[in-house]
C-alpha beads as a LAMMPS data file, in Angstrom:
LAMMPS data file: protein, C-alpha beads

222 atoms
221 bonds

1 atom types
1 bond types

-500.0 500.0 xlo xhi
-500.0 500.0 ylo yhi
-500.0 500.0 zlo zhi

Masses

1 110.0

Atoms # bond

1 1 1 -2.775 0.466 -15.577
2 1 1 0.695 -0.994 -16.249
3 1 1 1.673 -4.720 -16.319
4 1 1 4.239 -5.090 -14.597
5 1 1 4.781 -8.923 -14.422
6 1 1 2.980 -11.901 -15.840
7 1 1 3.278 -15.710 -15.617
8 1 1 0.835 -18.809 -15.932
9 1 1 -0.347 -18.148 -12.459
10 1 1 -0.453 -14.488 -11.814
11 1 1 -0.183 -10.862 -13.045
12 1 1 1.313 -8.418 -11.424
13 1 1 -0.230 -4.663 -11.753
14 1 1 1.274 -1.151 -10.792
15 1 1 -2.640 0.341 -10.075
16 1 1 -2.923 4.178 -10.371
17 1 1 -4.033 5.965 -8.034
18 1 1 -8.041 6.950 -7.638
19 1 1 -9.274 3.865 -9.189
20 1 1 -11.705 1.702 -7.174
21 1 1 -10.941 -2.168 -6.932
22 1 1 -14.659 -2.747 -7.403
23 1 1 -17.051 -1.658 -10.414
24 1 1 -19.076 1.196 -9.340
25 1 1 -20.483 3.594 -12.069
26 1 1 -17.464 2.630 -14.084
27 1 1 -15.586 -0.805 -14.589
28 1 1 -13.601 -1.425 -11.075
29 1 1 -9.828 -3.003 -11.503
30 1 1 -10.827 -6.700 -12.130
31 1 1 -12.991 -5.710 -15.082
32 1 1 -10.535 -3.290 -16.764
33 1 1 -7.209 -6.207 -16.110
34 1 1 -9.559 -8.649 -18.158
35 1 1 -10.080 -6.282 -21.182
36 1 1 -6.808 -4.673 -20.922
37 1 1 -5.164 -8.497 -21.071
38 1 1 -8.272 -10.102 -23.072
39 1 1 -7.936 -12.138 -20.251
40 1 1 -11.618 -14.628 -19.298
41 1 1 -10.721 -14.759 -15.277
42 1 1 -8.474 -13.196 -13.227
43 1 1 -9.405 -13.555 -9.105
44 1 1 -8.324 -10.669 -6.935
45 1 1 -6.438 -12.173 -3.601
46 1 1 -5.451 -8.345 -1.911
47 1 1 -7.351 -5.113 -1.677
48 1 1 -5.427 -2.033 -2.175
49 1 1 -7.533 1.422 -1.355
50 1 1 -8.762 3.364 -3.622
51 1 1 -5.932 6.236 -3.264
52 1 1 -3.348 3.588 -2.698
53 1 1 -1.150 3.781 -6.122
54 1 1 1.349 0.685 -6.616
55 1 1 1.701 -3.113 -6.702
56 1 1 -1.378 -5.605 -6.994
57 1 1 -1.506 -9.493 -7.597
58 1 1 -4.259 -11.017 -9.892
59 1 1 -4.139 -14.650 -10.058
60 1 1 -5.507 -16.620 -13.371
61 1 1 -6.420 -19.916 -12.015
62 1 1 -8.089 -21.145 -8.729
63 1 1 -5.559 -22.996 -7.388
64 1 1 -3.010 -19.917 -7.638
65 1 1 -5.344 -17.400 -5.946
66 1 1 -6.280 -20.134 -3.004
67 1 1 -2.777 -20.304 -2.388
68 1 1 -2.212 -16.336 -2.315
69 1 1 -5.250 -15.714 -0.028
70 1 1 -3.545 -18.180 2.457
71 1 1 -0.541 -16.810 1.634
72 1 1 -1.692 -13.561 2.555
73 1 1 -3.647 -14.772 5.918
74 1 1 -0.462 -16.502 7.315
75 1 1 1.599 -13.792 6.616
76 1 1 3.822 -15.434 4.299
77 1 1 3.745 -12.658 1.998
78 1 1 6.423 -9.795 2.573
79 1 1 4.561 -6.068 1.632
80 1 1 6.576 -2.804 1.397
81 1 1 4.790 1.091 1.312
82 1 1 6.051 4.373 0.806
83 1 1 4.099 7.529 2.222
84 1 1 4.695 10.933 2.370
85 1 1 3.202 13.055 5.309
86 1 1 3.630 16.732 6.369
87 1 1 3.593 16.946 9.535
88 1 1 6.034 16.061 11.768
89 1 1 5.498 12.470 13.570
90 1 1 5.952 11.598 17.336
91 1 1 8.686 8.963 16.335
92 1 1 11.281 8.630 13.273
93 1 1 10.823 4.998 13.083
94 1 1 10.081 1.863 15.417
95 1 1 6.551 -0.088 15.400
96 1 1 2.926 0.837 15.289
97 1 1 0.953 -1.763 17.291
98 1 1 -2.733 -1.025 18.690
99 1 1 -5.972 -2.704 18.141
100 1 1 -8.042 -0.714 15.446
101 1 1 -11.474 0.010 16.681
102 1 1 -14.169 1.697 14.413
103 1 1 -14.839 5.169 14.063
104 1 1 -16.694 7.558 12.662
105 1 1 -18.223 7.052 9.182
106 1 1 -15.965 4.049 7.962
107 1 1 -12.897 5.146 9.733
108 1 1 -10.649 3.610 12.367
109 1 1 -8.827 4.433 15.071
110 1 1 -5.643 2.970 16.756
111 1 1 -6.039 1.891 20.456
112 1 1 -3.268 0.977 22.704
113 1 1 -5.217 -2.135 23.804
114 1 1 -3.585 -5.106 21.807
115 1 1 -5.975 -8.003 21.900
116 1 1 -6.209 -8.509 17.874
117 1 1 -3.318 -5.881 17.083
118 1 1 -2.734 -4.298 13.377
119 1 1 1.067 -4.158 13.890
120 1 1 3.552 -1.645 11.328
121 1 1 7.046 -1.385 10.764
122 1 1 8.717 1.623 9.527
123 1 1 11.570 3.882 9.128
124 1 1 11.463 7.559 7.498
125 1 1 13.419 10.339 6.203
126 1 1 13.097 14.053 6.017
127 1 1 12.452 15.562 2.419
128 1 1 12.381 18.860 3.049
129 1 1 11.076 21.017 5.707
130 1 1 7.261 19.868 6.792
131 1 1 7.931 17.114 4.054
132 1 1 8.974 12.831 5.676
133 1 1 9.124 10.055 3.701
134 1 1 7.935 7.034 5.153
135 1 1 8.521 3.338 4.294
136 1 1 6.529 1.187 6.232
137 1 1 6.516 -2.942 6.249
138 1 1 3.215 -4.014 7.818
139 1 1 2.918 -7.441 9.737
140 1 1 -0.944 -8.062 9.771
141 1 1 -3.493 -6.992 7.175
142 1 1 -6.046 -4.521 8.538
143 1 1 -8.564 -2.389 6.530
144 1 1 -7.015 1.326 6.563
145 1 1 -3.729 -0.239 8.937
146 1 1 -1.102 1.966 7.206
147 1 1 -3.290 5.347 7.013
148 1 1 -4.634 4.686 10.583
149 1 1 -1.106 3.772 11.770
150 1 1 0.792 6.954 10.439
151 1 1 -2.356 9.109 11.823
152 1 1 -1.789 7.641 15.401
153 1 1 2.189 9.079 14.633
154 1 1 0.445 12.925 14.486
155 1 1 1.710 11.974 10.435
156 1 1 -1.593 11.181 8.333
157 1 1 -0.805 10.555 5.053
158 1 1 -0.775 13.947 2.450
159 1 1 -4.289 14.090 0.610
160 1 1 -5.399 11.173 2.576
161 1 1 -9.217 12.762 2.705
162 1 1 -10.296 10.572 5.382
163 1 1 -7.337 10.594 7.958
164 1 1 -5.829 13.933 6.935
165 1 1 -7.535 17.207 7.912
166 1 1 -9.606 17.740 4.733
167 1 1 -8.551 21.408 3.589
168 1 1 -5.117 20.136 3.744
169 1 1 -5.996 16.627 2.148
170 1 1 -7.587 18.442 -0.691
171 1 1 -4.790 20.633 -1.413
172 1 1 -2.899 17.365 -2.978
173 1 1 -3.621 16.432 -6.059
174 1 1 -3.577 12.524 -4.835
175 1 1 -3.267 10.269 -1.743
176 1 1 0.391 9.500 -1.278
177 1 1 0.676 5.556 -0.448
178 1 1 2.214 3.427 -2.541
179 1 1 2.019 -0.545 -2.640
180 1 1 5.882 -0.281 -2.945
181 1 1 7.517 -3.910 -2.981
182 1 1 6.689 -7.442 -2.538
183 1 1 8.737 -10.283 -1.626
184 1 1 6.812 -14.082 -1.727
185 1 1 6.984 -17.628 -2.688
186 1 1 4.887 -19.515 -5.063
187 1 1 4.890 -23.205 -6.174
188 1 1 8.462 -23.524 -5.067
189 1 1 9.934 -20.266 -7.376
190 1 1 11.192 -17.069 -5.279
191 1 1 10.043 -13.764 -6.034
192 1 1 10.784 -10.364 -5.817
193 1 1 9.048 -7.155 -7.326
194 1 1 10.143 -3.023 -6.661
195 1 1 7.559 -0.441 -8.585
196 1 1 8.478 3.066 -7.223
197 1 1 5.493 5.396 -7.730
198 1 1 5.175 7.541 -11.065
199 1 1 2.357 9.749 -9.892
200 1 1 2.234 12.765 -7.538
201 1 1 3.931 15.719 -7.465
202 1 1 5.663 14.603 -4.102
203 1 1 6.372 11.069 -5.510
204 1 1 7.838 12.262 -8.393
205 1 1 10.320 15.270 -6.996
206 1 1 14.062 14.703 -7.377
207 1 1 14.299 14.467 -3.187
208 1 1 12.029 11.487 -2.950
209 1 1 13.459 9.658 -6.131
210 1 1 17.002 9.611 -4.525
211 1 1 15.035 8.708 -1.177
212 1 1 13.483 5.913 -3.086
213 1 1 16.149 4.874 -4.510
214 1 1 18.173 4.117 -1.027
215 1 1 15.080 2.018 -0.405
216 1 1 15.160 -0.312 -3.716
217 1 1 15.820 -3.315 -1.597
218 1 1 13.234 -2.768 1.517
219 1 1 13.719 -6.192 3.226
220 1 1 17.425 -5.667 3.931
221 1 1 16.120 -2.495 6.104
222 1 1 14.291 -4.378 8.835

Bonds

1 1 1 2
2 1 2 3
3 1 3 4
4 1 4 5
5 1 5 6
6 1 6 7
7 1 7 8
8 1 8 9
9 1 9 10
10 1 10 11
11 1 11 12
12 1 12 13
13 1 13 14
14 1 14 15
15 1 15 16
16 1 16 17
17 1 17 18
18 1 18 19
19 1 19 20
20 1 20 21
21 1 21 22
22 1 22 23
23 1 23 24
24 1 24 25
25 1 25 26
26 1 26 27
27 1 27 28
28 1 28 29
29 1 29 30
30 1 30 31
31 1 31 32
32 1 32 33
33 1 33 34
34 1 34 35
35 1 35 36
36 1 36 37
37 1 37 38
38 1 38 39
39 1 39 40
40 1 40 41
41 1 41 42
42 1 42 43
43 1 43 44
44 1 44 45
45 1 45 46
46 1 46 47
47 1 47 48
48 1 48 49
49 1 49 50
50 1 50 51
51 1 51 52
52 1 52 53
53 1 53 54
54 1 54 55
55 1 55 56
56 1 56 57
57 1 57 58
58 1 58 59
59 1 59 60
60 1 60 61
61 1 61 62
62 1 62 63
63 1 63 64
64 1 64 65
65 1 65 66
66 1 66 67
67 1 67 68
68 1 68 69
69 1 69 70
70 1 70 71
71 1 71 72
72 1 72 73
73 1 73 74
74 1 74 75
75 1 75 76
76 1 76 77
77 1 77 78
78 1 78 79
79 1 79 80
80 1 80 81
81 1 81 82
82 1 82 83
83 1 83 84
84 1 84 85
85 1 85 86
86 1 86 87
87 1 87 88
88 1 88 89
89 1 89 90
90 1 90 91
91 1 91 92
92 1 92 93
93 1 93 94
94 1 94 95
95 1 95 96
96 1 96 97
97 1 97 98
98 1 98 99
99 1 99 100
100 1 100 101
101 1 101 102
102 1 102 103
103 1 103 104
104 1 104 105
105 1 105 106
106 1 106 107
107 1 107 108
108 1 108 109
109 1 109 110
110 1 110 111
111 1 111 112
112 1 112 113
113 1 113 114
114 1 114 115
115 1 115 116
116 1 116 117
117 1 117 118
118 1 118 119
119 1 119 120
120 1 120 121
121 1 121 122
122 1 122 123
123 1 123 124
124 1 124 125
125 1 125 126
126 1 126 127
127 1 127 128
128 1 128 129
129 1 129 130
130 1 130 131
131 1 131 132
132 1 132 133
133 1 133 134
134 1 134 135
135 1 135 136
136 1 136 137
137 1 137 138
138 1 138 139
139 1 139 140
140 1 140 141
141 1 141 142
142 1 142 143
143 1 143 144
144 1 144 145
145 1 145 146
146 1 146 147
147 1 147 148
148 1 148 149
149 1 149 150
150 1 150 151
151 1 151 152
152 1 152 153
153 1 153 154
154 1 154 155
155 1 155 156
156 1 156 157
157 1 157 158
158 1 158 159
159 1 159 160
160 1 160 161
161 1 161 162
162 1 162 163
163 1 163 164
164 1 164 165
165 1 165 166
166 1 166 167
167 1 167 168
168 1 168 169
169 1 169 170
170 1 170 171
171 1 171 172
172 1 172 173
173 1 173 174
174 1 174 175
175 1 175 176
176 1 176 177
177 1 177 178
178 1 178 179
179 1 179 180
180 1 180 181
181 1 181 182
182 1 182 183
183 1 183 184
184 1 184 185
185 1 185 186
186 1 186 187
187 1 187 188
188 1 188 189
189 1 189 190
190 1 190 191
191 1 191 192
192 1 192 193
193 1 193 194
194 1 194 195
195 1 195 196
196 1 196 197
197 1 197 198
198 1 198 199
199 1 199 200
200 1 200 201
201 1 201 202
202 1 202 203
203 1 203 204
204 1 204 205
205 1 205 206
206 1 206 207
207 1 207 208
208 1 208 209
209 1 209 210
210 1 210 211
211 1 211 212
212 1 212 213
213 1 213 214
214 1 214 215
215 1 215 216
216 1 216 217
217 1 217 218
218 1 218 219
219 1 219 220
220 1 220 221
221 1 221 222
């Protein structure tokens, strides 16, 4: 787990991929942040998934994580992703908007109904034949929003073992989203963090590293 930023308020964490937020049979995120940084408290204020590589906030006091979670729940916080799918979706880029409904065994699935809508930005780029990059700037917060959105394109995310047909999923050696950027103001001071991903065969290829690199400043592209 690599530290990518740290203040008096909050640290900033590129998560790998595969580890769970929460302890389970082994120390979850939280736990290993406070003996990686010998730090007493750190409060989470986001979720990433478990295959979801990339950016993560940890606050260190109360008042800095009660301010992020309402941050986060007014949508004052601007979140980037990158995916990579193989399969060849119904649009190149636009919005994803669709009330998510609950499926089978802790999935979702995107309706076109739009009472309480998970809403997605995005824009793509091929990578090589049966190979699209995705970068995708989500408005709301939903459980599962970006791998249910890119699903309801015909794109689920490679090795994504829940939304991806699971021989194919398990043919990848990881999930490919990736908590990408983050754009956000705190106590009055601007800022602005880009982690691309260092893990996964796809992520790491030449193609997607020049991709990723025409994407190093994500809020000029919506």
């Amino acid at each position: 787990m690599k530290l990518i930023f740290q203040n008096a308020d909050f640290i900033l964490l590129d998560k790998p991929a595969g580890l769970s937020f929460h302890s389970e049979q082994t120390p979850g995120l939280v736990v290993l942040a406070q003996q990686q940084l010998g730090l007493s408290e750190l409060y989470p204020v986001h979720r990433l998934d478990k295959m979801t590589s990339g950016l993560l906030i940890l606050a260190k006091n109360l008042v800095a994580a009660q301010t992020f979670q309402l941050m986060f729940e007014q949508r004052q916080t601007e979140k980037y992703y990158l995916a990579i799918s193989t399969h060849k979706p119904k649009k190149k880029q636009g919005w994803i908007k669709g009330d998510m409904l609950p499926s089978r065994r802790g999935s979702y699935r995107l309706t076109s109904t739009l009472d309480n809508p998970a809403i997605s930005q995005f824009i793509s780029a091929s990578l090589a034949p049966n190979e699209r990059a995705f970068l995708i700037k989500p408005h709301t917060g939903k459980t599962h929003q970006i791998r249910v959105a890119l699903k309801s394109l015909g794109a689920p995310i490679a090795g994504d073992q829940r939304y991806q047909a699971l021989a194919e999923a398990e043919q990848e050696e990881r999930g490919y989203l990736h908590a990408y950027a983050l754009r956000f103001s705190l106590f009055g001071e601007n800022f602005a963090f880009v982690c691309p991903p260092s893990e996964g065969e796809r992520f790491v290829s030449e193609t997607f590293r020049v991709q990723c690199a025409a994407w190093n400043e994500p809020w000029n592209l919506f």
